[in-house]
N, C-alpha and C positions, 0 to 999 in steps of 0.2 A: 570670286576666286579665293582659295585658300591662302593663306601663310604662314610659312615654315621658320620657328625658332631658330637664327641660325647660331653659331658656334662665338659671333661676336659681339658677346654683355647680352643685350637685349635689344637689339635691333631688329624689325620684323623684313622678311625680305619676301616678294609674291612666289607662292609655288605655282609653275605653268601648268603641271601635271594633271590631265582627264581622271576623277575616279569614275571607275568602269563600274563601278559594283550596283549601282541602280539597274547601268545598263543591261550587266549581267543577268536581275532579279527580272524584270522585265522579261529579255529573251525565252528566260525558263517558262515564264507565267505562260507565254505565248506557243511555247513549245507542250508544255503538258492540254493545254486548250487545241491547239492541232491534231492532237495524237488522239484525243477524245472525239474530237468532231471528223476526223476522213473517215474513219468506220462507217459511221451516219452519211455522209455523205456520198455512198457506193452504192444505193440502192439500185437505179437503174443498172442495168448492164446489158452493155450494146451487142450485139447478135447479128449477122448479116446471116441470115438463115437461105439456104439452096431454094431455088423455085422449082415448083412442082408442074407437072404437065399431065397430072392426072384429071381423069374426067371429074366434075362435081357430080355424088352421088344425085339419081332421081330422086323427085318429089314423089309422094304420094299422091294418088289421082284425086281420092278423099279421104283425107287426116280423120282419126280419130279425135276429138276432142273431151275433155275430163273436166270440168270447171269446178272451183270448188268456190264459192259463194262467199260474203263477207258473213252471214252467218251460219256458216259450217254445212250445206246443203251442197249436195251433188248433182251435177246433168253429165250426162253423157250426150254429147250431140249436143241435142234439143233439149231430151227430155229428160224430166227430175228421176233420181234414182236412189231408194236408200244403202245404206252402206254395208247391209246384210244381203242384197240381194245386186252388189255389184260387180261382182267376178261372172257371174252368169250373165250379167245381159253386155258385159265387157265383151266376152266370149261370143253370145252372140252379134254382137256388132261386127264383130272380126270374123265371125264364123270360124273359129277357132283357132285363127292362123294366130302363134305364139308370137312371130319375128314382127309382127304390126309394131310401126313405132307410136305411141300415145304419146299427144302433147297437152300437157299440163298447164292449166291455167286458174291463175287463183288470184284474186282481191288485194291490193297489195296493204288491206287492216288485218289479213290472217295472219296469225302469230306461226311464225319458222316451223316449231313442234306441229302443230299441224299440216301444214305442206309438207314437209316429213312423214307424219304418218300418212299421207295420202298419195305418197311416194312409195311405202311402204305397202300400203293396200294394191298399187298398183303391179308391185313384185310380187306380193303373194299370190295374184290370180295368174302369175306366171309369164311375161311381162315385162320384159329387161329394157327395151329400147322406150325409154321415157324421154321426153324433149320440155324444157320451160319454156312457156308462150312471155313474151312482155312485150310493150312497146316502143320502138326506136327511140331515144334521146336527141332531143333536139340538139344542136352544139352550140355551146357556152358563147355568149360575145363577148 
């Protein structure tokens, strides 16, 4: 407890009185630390999104398949395929049907830039509907 000099000689008499000013210093400390951290804290954002009653699109009877290899080698299907002569035998695969969707499938030691450009190869031979192949994840215990 503090004590206050009072007005008689030198007498010490107790002050009752709460200093607030820790408490003050505190609240602040806690308020600027809040106001930093609910930003961070909004990532998710909940969505109750409308359900849909459209059909799922069909499958393909037989997908096209693209593989691109851990060292950089192509098959189409089955067979190995170099990278100069792969819009042609693409084309024939599909027999030239442009809208074929190709599903991509690569190593998962290939570096990005190259799935990329093999994305890229696959636009040039004309080619839009591209699909990533991967494997379901197991879930977490």
């Amino acid at each position: 407890m503090a004590t206050r000099l009072g007005d008689k000689g030198g007498d010490l008499e107790e002050n009752s009185e709460i200093n607030v000013t820790p408490f003050i210093d505190v609240m602040l400390v806690l308020l600027i630390i809040f106001m930093v951290a609910a930003p961070l804290a909004t990532v998710d954002t909940k969505v109750d999104l409308p359900q849909s009653a459209a059909q799922p699109s069909p499958r393909d009877d037989k997908p096209v398949f693209v593989t691109l290899k851990a060292d950089l080698s192509l098959t189409l299907g089955n067979d190995a395929v170099a990278r100069e002569g792969f819009a042609s035998a693409l084309d024939a695969m599909t027999n030239g049907a442009k809208e074929t969707r190709v599903l991509l499938r690569a190593d998962k030691s290939v570096a990005y830039e190259q799935l990329m450009g093999m994305m890229n190869l696959i636009q040039q031979a004309g080619y839009t509907k591209i699909g990533l192949v991967g494997l379901e994840a197991q879930p977490m215990r």
